[in-house]
C-alpha positions as CSV (number, residue, x, y, z in Angstrom):
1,X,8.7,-151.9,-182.1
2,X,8.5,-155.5,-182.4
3,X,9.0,-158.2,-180.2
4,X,12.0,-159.6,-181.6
5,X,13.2,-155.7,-181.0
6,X,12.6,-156.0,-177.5
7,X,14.1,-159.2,-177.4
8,X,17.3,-158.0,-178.4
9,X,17.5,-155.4,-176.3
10,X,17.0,-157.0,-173.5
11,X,19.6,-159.3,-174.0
12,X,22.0,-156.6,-174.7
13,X,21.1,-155.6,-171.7
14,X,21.4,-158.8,-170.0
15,X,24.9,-158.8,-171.5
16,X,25.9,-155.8,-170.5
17,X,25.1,-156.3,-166.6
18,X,27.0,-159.5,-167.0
19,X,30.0,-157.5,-168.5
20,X,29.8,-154.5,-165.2
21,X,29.6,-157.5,-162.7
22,X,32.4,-159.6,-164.3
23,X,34.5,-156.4,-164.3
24,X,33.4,-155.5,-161.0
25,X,34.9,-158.9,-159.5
26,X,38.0,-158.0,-161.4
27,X,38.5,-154.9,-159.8
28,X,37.9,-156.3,-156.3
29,X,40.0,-159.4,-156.6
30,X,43.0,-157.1,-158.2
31,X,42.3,-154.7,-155.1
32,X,42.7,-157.5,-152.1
33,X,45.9,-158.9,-154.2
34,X,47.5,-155.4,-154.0
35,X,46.5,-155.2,-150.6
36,X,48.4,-158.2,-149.7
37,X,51.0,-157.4,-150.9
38,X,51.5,-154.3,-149.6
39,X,51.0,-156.0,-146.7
40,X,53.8,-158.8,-147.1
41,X,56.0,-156.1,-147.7
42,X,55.1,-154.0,-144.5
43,X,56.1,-156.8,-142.9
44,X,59.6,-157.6,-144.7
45,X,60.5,-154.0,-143.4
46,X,59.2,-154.7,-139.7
47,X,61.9,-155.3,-137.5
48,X,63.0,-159.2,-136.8
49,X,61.3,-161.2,-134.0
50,X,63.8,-161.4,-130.8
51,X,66.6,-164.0,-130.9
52,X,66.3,-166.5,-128.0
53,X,69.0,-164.4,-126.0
54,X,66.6,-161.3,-126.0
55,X,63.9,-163.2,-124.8
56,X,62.4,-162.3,-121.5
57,X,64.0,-164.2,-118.4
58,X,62.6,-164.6,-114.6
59,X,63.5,-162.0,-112.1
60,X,65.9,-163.0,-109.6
61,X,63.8,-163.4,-106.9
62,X,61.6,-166.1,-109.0
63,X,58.4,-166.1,-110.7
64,X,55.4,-163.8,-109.5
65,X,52.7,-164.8,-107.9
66,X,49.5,-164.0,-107.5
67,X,48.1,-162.2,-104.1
68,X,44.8,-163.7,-102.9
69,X,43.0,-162.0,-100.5
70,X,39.1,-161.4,-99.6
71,X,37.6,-157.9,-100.3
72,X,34.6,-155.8,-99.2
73,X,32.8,-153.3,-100.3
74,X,34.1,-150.1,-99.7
75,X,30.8,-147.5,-99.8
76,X,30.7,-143.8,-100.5
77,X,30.3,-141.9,-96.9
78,X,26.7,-140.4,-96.9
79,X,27.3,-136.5,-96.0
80,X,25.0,-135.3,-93.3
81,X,22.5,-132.4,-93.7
82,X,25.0,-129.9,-93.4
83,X,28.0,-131.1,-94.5
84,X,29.6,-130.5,-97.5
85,X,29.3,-132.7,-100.4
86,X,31.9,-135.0,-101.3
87,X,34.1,-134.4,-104.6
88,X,35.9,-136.7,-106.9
89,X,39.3,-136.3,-105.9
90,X,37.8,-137.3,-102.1
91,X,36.5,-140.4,-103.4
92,X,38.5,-143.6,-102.8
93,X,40.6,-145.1,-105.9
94,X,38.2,-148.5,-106.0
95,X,34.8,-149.9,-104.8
96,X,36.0,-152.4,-102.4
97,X,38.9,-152.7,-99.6
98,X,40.9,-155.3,-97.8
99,X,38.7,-157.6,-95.5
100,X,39.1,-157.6,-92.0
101,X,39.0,-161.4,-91.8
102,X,41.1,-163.2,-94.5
103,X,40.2,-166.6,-94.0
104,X,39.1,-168.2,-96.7
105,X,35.4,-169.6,-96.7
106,X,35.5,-173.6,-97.5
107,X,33.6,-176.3,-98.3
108,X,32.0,-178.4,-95.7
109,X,30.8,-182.0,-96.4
110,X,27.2,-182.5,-96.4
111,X,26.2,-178.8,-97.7
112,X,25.9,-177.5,-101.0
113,X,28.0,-177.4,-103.5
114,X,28.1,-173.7,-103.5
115,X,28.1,-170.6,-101.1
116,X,24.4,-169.6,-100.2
117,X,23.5,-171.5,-103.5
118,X,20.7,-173.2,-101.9
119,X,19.2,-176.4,-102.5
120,X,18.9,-179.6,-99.7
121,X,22.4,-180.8,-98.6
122,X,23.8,-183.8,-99.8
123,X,22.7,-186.1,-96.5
124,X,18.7,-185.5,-96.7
């Protein structure tokens, strides 16, 4: 074969992978403009957005709030060396309990700016 042979073919074949690609990006655009609108019409058969008298109102009593209060840890009982082991449904529902004391900690002047964050107070 020749070189002008070889030449040709491989711009036939050049061609050709053009061609696949091209028709490849046809495929894939055609198959996300279907997809939308199938989509748009999903959503012209979901149901209407509430009118403003079905939106949600405030209870009587008035808006919630939230409950602040300081927690502890609440640790799994160790069993002695012949008791019986403890099982699941013996465990407590969460990891930490109501504090005994529910003062809040605050902020003094002249420490940190955080709890135990250490550092030199502000006066030194």
């Amino acid at each position: 074969m020749s070189t002008a042979t070889y030449e040709l073919l491989a711009a036939a074949q050049h061609t050709l992978n053009m061609t696949a690609a091209f028709l490849g990006g046809l495929v894939i655009a055609g198959a996300l403009i279907w997809a939308v609108r199938v989509g748009l019409r999903v959503l012209d058969r979901d149901t209407s957005h509430p009118r403003p008298d079905e939106q949600p109102k405030l209870p009587p009593t008035g808006p919630v709030r939230e409950e602040r209060e300081m927690r502890e840890p609440d640790d799994v009982p160790v069993a002695g060396a012949g008791g019986a082991r403890l099982l699941p449904h013996q465990l407590h529902p969460a990891s930490t309990r109501r504090g005994k004391d529910q003062t809040r900690r605050r902020w003094l002047p002249g420490s940190t700016g955080s709890f135990g964050g250490g550092g030199l107070p502000r006066g030194l």
